[in-house]
C-alpha positions as CSV (number, residue, x, y, z in Angstrom):
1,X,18.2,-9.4,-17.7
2,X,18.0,-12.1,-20.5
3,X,21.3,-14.2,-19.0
4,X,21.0,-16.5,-16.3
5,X,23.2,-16.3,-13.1
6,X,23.5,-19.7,-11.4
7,X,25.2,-21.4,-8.7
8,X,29.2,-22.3,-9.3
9,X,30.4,-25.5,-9.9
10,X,34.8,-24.6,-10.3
11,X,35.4,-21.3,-11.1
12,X,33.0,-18.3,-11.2
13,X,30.7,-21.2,-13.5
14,X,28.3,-18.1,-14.3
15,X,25.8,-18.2,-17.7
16,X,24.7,-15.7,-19.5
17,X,23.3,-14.7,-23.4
18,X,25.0,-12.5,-25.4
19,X,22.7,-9.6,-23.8
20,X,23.2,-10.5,-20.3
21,X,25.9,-9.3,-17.8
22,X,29.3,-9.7,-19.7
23,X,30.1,-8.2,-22.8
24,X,30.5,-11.6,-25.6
25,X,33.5,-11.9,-27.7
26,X,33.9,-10.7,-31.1
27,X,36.1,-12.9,-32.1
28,X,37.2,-16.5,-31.7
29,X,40.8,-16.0,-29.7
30,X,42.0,-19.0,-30.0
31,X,41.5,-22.9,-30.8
32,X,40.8,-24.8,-27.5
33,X,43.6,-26.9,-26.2
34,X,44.3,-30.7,-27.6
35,X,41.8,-33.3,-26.5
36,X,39.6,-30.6,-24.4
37,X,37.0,-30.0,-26.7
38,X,34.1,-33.0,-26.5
39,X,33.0,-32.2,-29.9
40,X,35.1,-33.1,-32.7
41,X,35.1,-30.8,-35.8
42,X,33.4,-28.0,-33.3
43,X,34.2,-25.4,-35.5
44,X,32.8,-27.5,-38.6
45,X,36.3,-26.9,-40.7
46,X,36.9,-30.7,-41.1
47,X,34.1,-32.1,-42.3
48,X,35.2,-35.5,-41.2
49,X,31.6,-36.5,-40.5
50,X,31.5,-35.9,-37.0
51,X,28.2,-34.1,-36.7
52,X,25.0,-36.3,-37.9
53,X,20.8,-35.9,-37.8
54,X,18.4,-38.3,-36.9
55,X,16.8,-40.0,-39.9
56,X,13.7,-39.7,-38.8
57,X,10.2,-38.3,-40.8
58,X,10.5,-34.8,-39.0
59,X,14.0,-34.3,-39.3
60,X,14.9,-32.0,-41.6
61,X,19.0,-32.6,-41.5
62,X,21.6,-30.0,-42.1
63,X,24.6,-28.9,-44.2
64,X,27.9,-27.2,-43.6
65,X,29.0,-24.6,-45.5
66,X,30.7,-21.5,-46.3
67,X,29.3,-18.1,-46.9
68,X,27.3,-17.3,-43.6
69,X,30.3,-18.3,-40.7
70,X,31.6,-17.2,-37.1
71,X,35.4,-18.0,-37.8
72,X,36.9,-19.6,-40.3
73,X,35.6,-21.1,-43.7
74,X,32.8,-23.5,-42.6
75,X,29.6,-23.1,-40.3
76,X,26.4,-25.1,-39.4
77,X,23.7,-24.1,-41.6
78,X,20.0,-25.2,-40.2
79,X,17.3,-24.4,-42.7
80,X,13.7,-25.3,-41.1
81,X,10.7,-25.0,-43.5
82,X,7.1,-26.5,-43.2
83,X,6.8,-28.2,-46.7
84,X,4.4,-30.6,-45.1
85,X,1.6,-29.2,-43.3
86,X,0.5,-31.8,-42.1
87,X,3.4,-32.2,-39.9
88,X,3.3,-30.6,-36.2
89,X,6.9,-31.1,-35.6
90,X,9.9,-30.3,-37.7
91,X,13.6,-30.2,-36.4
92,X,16.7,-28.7,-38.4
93,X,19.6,-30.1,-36.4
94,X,22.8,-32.0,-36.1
95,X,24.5,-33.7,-32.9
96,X,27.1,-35.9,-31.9
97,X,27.1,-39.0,-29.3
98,X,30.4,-38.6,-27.0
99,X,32.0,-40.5,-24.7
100,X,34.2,-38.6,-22.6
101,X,36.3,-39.8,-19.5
102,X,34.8,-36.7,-17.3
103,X,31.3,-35.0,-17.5
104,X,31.4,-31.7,-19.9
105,X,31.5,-28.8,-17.3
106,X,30.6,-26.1,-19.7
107,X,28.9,-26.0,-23.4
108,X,29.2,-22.8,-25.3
109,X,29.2,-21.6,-28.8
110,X,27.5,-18.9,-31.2
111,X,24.7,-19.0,-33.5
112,X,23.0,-16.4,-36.0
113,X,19.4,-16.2,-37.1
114,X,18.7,-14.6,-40.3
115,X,15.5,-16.0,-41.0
116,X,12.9,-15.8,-38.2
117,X,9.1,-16.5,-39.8
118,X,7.4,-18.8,-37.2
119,X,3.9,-18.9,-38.5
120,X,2.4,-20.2,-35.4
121,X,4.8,-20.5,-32.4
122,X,6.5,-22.7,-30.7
123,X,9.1,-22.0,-33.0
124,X,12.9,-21.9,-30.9
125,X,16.4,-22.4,-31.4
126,X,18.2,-24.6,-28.3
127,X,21.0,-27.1,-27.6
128,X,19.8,-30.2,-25.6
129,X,22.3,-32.8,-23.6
130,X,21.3,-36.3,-23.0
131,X,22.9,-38.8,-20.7
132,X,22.7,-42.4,-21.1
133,X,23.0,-44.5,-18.9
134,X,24.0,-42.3,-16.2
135,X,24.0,-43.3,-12.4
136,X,20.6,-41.2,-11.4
137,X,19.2,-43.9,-9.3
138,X,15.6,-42.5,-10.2
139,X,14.7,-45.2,-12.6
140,X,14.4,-42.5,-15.3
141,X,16.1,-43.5,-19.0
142,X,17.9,-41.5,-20.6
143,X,17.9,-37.7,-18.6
144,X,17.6,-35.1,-20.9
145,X,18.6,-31.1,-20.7
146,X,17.0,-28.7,-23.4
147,X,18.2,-25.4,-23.5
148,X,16.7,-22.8,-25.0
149,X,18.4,-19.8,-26.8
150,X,15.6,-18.2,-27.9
151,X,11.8,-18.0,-29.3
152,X,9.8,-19.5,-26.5
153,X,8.8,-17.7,-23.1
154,X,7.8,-21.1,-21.8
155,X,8.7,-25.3,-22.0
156,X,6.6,-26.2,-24.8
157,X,5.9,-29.5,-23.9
158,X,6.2,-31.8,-21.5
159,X,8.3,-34.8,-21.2
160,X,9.0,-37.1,-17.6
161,X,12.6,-37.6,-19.1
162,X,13.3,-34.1,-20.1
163,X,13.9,-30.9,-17.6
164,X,13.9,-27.3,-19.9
165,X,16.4,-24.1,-19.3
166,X,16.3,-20.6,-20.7
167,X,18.6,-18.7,-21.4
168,X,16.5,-16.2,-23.1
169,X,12.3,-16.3,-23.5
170,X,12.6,-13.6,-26.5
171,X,12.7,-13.9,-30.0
172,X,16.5,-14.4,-31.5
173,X,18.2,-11.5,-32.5
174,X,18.8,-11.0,-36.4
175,X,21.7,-10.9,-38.7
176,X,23.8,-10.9,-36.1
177,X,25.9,-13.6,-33.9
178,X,25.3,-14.6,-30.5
179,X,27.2,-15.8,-27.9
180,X,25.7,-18.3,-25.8
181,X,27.3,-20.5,-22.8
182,X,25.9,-22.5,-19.3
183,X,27.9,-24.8,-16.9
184,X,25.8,-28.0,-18.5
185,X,27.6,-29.9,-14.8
186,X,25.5,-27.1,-12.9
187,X,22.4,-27.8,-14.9
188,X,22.1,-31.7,-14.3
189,X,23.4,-30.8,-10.6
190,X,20.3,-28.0,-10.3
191,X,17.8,-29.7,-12.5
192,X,18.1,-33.9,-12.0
193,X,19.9,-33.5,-8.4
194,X,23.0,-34.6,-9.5
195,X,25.6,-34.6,-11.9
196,X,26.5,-38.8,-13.5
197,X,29.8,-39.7,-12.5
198,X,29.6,-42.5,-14.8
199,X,27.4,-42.7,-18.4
200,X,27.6,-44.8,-21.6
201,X,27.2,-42.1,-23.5
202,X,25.8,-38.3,-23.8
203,X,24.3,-36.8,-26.7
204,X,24.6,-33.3,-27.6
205,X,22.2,-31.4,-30.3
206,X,22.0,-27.8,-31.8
207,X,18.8,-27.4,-33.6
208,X,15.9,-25.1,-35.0
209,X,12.3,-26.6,-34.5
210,X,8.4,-25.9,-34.0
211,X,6.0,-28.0,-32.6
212,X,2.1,-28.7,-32.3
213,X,2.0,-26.3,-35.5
214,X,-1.4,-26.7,-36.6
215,X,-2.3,-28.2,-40.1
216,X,-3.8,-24.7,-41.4
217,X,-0.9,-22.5,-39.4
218,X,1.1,-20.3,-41.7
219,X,3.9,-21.1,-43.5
220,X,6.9,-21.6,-41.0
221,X,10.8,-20.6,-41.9
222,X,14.0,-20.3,-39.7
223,X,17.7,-20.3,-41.2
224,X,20.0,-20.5,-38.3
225,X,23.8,-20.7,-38.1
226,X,26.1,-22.6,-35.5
227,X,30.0,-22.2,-35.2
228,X,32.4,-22.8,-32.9
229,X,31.1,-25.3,-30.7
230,X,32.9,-26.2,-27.3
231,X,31.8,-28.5,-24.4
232,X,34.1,-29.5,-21.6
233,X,36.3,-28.0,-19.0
234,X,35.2,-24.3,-17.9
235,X,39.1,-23.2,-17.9
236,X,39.9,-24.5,-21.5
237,X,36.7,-22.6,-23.5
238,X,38.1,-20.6,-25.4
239,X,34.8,-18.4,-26.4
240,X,34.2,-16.5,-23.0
241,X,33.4,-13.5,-22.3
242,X,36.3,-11.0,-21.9
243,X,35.2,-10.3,-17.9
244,X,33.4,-13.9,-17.5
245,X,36.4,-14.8,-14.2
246,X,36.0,-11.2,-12.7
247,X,33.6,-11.4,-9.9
């Protein structure tokens, strides 16, 4: 099974990929209520300049667009290409720094590949969470969650700030979109021991990206979609799974 069934935190807080146990939705059913969503502009239709990369020498950005989309008019469009090959790391990605008065229970979305060349691997697409600030009490600065979706069986690197998730080890489905969701409270509960009641701020990124590509590797490609983004309270998402509260 490619989903993930973990302890709850609330409600029947259960994970899983597209392939996993529950059927995903087709469809977007409706908008999530005022002031529940996290993310602003989650289903990139305002272009208000919520979502923003890193201007850093192996980011490769992104752009919002029409023409390839979940719902509505506008998606996330992350186009990953090893121009330089001299580079061992190259990220396609956007995110957004948040401040919210509780800790998102649940992140969920859906993102489509339709490009998958990865030369030499580790090529994957994941969303990653990172708390500032948080009250840990481990001495650790900042604690980071990276989650992968697909393209990786195993963490490709290692980092003492960093803890890694799968939600799938296989290679992304193509041409196609794909449901994804975790309870991200559960995750920093499981994986850092507990989950900040207090933070300055938490970072969340969806992204496309290799690493330790070697300089003579084959060319690399992804082109990978993200639309309707949600992170916060498990009973306002509006993207679950038709049978995701059954038990």
């Amino acid at each position: 099974m490619r989903g993930l069934i973990v302890g709850a935190i609330g409600v029947a807080a259960l994970a899983f990929t597209a392939c996993g146990l529950f059927e995903a939705p087709r469809t977007r059913a409706t908008a999530p209520p005022p002031g529940s969503n996290v993310l602003r502009d989650g289903g990139f239709e305002d272009e208000d300049g919520a979502w923003v990369a890193k201007q850093q020498p192996e980011w490769a950005g992104f752009t919002i667009g029409g023409g390839v989309v979940h719902s509505g008019q506008r998606a996330l469009a992350l186009h990953l290409r090893s121009d330089d090959q001299s580079a061992p790391t190259r990220i396609a990605g956007a995110y957004q720094t948040v401040t919210p008065p509780a800790f998102p229970e649940y992140v969920s979305g859906f993102y489509r590949v339709d490009d998958w060349s990865p030369g030499t691997p580790p090529q994957y697409v994941q969303f990653v969470a990172i708390v500032h600030g948080g009250d840990f009490g481990d001495g650790i600065e900042p604690h980071e969650i990276r989650f992968v979706l697909a393209g990786v069986d195993r963490e490709p690197f290692t980092l003492s700030n960093a803890k890694f998730l799968f939600l799938s080890r296989d290679r992304p489905p193509l041409h196609e979109w794909t449901w994804f969701g975790y309870p991200l409270a559960q995750a920093f509960l499981s994986r850092w021991g507990k989950v900040p009641t207090r933070w300055d701020s938490i970072e969340l990124f969806f992204e496309v990206r290799y690493d330790r590509r070697p300089a003579d590797a084959p060319p690399a490609a992804a082109d990978v979609y993200f639309d309707d983004l949600y992170a916060g309270p498990l009973a306002a998402n509006p993207n679950l799974p038709p049978r995701f509260l059954q038990d």
